[in-house]
N, C-alpha and C positions, 0 to 999 in steps of 0.2 A: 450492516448499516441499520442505522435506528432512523427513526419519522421522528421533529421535536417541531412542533407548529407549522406541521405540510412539507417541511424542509430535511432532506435525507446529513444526517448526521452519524459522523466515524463515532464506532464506539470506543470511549475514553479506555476500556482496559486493555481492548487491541494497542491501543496506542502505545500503552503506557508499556507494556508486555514488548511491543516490538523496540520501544526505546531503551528498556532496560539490556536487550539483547546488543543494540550499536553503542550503551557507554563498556559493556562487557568487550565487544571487540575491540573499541579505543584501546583500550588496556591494553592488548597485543601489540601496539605499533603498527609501525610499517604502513602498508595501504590499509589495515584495517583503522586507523583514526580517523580515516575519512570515509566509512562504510555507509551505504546506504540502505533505506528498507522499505520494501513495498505490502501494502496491505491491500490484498486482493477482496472482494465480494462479489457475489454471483449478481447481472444486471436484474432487481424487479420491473420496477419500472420503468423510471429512466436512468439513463448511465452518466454517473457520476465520475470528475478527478479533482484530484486535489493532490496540490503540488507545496511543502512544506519545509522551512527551513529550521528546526529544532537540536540548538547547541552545536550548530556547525553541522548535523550530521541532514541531508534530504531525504524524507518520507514522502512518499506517495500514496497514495489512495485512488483506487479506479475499480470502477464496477466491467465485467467479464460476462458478456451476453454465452452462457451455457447452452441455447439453445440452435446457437449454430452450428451448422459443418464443423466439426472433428476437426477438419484442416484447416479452416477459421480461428478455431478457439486456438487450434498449435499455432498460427501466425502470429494472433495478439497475444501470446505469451512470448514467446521467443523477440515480436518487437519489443517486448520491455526490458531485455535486456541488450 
């Protein structure tokens, strides 16, 4: 995440990196035209989501408190899928 005027901000080439990856699966058909993709960051301060709808395909963005229990951090991963 980046800071742009105190406010936590995705960074654009994450973004643009994970988007090029879901028009690449489009391409395959099937479930993949309707893929989606998540962009993880470790929590700094506070925890951030962002829920997005670009070209049909849903991006996410959420911050992941690292400094928790092991089995913490495994639960908020596994809920994300």
């Amino acid at each position: 995440m980046q800071q742009r005027w105190d406010k936590p901000k995705i960074q654009s080439g994450h973004l643009y990196q994970l988007f090029a990856y879901l028009k690449n699966a489009e391409k395959l058909g099937g479930n993949f035209e309707a893929a989606e993709g998540i962009l993880i960051y470790p929590t700094v301060h506070e925890p951030l989501t962002a829920d997005l709808q670009i070209q049909g395909h849903r991006v996410r963005a959420l911050t992941l408190d690292l400094r928790a229990e092991w089995s913490d951090v495994r639960e908020s991963l596994l809920a994300l899928i």
